[in-house]
C-alpha positions in Angstrom: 0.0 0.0 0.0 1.2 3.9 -0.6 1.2 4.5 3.1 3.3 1.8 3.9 6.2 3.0 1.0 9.2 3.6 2.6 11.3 6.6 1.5 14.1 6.7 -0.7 16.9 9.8 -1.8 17.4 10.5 -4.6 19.5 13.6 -5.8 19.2 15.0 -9.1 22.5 15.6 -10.8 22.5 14.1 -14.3 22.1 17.6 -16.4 24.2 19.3 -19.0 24.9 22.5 -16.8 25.2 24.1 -20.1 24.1 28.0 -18.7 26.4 27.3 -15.8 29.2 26.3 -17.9 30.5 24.3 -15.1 29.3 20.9 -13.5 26.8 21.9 -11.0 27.4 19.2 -8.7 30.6 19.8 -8.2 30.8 23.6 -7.3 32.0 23.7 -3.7 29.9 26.2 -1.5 30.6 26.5 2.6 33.5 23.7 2.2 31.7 21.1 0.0 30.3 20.2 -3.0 26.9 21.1 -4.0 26.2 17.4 -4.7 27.6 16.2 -1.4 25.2 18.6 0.6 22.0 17.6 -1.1 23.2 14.0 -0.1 24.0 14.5 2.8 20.5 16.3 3.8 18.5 13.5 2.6 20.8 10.9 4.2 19.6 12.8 7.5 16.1 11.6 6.4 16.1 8.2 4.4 18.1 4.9 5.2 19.2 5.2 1.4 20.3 7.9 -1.1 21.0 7.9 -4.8 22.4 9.8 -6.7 20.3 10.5 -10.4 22.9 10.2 -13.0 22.8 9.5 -17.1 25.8 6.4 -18.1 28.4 9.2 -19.4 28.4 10.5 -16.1 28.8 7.3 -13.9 32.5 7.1 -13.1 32.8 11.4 -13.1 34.8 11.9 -9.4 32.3 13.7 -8.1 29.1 11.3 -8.5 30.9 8.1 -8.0 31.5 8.0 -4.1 27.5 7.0 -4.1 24.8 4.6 -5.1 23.9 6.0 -8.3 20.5 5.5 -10.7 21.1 5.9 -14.0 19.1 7.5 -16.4 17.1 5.2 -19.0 15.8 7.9 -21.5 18.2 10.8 -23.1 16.5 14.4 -23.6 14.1 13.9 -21.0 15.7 15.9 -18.5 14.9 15.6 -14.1 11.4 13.5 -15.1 13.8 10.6 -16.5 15.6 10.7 -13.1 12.6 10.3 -11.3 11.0 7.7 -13.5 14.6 5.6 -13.4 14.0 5.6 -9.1 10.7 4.8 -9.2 11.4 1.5 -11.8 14.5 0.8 -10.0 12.6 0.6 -6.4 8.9 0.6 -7.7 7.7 0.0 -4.4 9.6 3.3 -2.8 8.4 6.6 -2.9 11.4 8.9 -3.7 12.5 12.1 -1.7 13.4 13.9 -4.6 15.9 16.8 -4.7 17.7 19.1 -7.5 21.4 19.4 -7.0 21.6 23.0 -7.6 19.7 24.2 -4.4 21.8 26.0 -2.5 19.7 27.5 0.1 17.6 24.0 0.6 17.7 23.6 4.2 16.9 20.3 6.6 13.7 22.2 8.3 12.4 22.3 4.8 12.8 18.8 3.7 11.7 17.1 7.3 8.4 19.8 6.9 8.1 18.1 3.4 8.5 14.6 4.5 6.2 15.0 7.8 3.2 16.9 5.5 3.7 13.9 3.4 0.4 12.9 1.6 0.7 8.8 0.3 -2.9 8.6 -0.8 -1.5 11.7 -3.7 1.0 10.9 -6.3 3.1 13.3 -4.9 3.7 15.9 -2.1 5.7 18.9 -3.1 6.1 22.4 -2.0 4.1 25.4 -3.6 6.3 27.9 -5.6 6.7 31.6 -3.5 7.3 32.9 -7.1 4.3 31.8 -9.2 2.3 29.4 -6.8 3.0 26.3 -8.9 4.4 22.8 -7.8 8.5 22.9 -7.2 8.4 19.2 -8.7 12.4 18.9 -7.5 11.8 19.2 -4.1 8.9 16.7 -4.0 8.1 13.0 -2.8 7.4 11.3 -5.7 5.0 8.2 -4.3 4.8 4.8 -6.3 1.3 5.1 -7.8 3.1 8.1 -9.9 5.4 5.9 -11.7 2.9 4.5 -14.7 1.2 7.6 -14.9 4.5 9.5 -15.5 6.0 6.7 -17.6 3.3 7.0 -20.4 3.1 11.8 -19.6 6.9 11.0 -21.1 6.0 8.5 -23.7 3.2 11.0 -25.2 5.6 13.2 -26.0 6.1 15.8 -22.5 9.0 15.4 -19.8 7.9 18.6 -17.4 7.6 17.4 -14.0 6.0 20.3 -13.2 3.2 20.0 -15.6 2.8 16.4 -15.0 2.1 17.5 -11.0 -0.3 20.2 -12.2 -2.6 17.8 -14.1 -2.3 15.3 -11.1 -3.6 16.9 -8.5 -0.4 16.5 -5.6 -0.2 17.9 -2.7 0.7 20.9 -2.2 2.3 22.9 0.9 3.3 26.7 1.4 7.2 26.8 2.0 8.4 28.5 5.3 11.4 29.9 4.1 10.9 30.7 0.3 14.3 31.1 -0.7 15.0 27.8 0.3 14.2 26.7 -3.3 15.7 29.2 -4.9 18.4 27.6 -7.4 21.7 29.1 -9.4 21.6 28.1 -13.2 24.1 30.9 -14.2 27.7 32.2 -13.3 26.0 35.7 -12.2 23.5 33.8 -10.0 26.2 32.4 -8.2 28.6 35.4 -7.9 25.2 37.0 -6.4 25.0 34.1 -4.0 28.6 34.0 -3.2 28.8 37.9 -2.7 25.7 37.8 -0.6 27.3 35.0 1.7 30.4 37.2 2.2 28.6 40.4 3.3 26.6 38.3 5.5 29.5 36.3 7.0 31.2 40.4 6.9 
């Protein structure tokens, strides 16, 4: 039954990083990686945590030291991550962060998994921006993984449109920055500059 589906990690870091023209995963922020944060917040919350990764990307330094779940479909983007969990452990649901979440904080994710609704196909957090589902920090439960396997096969790979015509649960974020993500160099020269004056 969905309310008996124990919770798995997973971490999203298979993209390109193309606008950030630098891995993502690996940028070091506060004395570690970006990817070695988000792992280390879900592994606060779940017995196991994976990282999301597509094949070119399996032995890369900075994804290897973990379990890893590798990508099935290519241009798909975060919804092939999540769909490769929920086939790989189709009897999980899947704590499911993005890798480039800087700000993501453990009060946030424990709010998310405690607010967790099993009898939805996911629980997610309502946007502060435009009020829509933030689909990459979301539990993805195991009635969502046919449903989303046949959204991709028709043709769409948005996570967040596939939660929008699902119906998930939705919950207002405490701390709305704590989704906020960096896709850019500037957004993270902001990020770092702002971490300075306030450490200043």
């Amino acid at each position: 039954m969905a309310a008996d589906a124990p919770l798995a990690g997973l971490v999203l870091a298979g993209g390109m990083s193309t606008r950030m023209q630098r891995d993502k995963a690996a940028i070091e922020l506060r004395g570690e990686t970006q990817l070695a944060r988000a792992v280390g917040l879900l592994s606060a919350l779940v017995p196991d945590t994976f990282v999301s990764v597509r094949e070119a990307q399996r032995a890369e330094a900075t994804r290897a030291r973990w379990p890893q779940i590798v990508d099935r479909l290519e241009g798909v983007g975060p919804a092939a991550g999540i769909l490769a969990a929920l086939e790989a452990r189709p009897d999980h649901a899947w704590l499911v962060v993005a890798v480039d979440l800087p700000l993501l904080d453990a009060a946030t994710l424990a709010r998310l998994v405690a607010k967790r609704d099993p009898g939805r196909l996911a629980t997610a957090y309502r946007s502060s921006v435009d009020g829509l589902p933030e689909p990459l920090c979301a539990i993805w439960e195991p009635a969502s993984r046919a449903p989303l396997a046949a959204f991709i096969a028709s043709g769409r790979s948005c996570p967040r449109k596939f939660l929008l015509t699902n119906a998930a649960a939705l919950l207002e974020l405490a701390a709305p920055a704590a989704l906020a993500n960096i896709n850019t160099p500037a957004e993270l020269a902001a990020l770092l500059a702002a971490e300075q004056g306030g450490a200043a």
